[in-house]
N, C-alpha and C positions, 0 to 999 in steps of 0.2 A: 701323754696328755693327763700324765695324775699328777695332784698336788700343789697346780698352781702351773704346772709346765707349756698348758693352753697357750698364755699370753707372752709376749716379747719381753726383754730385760730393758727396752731405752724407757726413759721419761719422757713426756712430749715438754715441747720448751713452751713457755707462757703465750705465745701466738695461737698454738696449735690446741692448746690448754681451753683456747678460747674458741676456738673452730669446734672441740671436742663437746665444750658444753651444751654449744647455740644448735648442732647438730641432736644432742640429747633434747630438747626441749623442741625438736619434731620439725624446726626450721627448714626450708629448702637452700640447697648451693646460694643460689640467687639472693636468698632473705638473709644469707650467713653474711654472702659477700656486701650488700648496703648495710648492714652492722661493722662489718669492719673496717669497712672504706675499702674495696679493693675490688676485685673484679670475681666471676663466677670461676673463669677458668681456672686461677691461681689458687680458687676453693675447693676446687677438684685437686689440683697439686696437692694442696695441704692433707686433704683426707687420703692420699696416695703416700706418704711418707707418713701418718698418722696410721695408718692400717699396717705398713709394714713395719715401724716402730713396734706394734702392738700383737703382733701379729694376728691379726683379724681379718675379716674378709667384705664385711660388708656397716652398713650404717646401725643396722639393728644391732650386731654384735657390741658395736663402739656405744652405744645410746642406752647395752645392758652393762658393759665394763664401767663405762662411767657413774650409773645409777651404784654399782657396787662398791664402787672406790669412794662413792659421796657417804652412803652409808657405813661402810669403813671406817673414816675420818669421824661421823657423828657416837659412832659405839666407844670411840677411845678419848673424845673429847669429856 
């Protein structure tokens, strides 16, 4: 766990990009799933291959990776 070795090597693809976000800005399953047109259960799927992509364990982990990876992008921009 030094160096960066915490997190998973996959990318999440553009779907999950977007489960990732809507999740960081505090949304429930249910509030994810009527933003994306789809159901709650398949929102739980998604955060279940999105955490082990990532390797993380829970929504707060996912909600501080993405906060990090946003700010990342803005320091290099």
């Amino acid at each position: 766990m030094f160096g960066g070795e915490r997190y998973g090597k996959r990318v999440p693809n553009e779907r999950e990009q977007r489960v990732i976000e809507l999740v960081a800005q505090g949304l429930k399953n249910r509030e994810v799933a009527t933003a994306i047109g789809t159901t709650e259960h398949v929102v739980k799927n998604y955060l279940r291959v999105i955490y082990d992509k990532l390797g993380l364990w829970n929504r707060v982990e996912l909600a501080l990776w993405y906060e990090a990876r946003k700010h990342e992008g803005t320091a290099q921009a």
